[in-house]
Kinemage of the C-alpha trace (Angstrom):
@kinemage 1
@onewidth
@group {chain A} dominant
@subgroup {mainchain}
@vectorlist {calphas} color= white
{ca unk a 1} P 0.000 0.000 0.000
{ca unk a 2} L 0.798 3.508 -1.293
{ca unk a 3} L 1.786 6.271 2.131
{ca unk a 4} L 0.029 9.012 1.678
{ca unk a 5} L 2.269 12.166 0.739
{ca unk a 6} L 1.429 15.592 2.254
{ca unk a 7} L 2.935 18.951 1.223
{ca unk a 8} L 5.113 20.584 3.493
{ca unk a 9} L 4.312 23.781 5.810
{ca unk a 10} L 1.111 24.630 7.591
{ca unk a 11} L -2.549 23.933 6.778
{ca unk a 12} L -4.094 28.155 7.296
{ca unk a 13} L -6.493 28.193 9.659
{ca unk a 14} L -9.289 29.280 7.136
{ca unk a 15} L -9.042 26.069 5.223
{ca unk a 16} L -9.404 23.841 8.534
{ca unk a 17} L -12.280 26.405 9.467
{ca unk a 18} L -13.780 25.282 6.151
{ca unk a 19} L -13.153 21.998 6.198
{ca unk a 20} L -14.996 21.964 9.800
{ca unk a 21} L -18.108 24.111 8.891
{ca unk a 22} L -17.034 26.648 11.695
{ca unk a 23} L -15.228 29.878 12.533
{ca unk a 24} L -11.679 30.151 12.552
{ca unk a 25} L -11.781 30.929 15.803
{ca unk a 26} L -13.098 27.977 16.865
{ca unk a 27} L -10.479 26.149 15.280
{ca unk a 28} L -8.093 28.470 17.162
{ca unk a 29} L -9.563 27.820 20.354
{ca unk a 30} L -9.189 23.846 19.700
{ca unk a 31} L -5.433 23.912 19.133
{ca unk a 32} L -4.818 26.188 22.165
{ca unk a 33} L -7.098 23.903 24.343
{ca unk a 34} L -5.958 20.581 23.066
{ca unk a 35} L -9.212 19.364 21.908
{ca unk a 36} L -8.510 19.375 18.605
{ca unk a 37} L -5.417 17.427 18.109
{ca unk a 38} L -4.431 18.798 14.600
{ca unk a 39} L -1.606 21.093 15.458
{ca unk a 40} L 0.573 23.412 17.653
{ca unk a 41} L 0.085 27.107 18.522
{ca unk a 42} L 3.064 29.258 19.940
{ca unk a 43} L 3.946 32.905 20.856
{ca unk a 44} L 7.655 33.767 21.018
{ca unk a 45} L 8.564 30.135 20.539
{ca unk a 46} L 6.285 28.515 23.593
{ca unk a 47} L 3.551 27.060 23.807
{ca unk a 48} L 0.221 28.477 23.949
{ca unk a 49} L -1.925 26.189 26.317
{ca unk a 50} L -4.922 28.017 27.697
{ca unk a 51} L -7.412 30.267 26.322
{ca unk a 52} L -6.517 32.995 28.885
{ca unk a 53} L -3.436 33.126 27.072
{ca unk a 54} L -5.009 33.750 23.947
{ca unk a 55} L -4.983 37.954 24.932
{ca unk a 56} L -3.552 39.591 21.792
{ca unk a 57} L -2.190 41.964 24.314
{ca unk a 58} L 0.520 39.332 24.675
{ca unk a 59} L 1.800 39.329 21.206
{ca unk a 60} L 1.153 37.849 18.070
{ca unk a 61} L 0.477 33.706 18.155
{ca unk a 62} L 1.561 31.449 15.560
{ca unk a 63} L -0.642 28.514 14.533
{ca unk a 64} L 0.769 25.199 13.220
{ca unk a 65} L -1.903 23.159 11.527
{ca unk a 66} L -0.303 19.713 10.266
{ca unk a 67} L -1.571 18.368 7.420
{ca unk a 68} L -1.356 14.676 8.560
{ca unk a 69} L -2.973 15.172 11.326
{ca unk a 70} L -6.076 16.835 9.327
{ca unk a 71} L -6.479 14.247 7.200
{ca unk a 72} L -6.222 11.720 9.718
{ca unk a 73} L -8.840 13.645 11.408
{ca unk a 74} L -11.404 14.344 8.747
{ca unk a 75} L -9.953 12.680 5.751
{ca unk a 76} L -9.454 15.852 4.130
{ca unk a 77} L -6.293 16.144 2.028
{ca unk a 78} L -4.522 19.544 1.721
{ca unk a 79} L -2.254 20.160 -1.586
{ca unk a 80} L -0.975 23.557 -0.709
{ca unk a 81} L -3.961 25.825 -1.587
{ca unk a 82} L -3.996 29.079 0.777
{ca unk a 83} L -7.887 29.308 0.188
């Protein structure tokens, strides 16, 4: 059997908003929680854990969305697209 190939770099949040039916900040609020196991959010190089830590007063946070992981979670297979 074939392993699946996946591009490299980050899935943008907008595309797993779409691919979920909801808002991108919903999909924000998954990563930073942990509920939704499809990537890694950071600010400054750390990890972003809680929602309280979500204050844009604190900076800017980055958002990792793997593209394995969101097709192992909803089958859906990113080529690269930004939208």
């Amino acid at each position: 059997m074939n392993e699946q190939e996946f591009p490299q770099g980050s899935v943008p949040v907008a595309v797993a908003a779409r691919v979920y039916g909801k808002d991108a900040s919903w999909v924000r609020a998954g990563i930073v929680s942990g509920w939704l196991p499809i990537g890694k959010a950071t600010r400054s190089g750390k990890l972003v854990t809680t929602i309280e830590e979500m204050d844009s007063r604190y900076g800017r946070i980055n958002f990792y969305i793997s593209p394995k992981r969101l097709y192992e979670e909803t089958g859906f297979l990113w080529k690269g697209e930004r939208q």
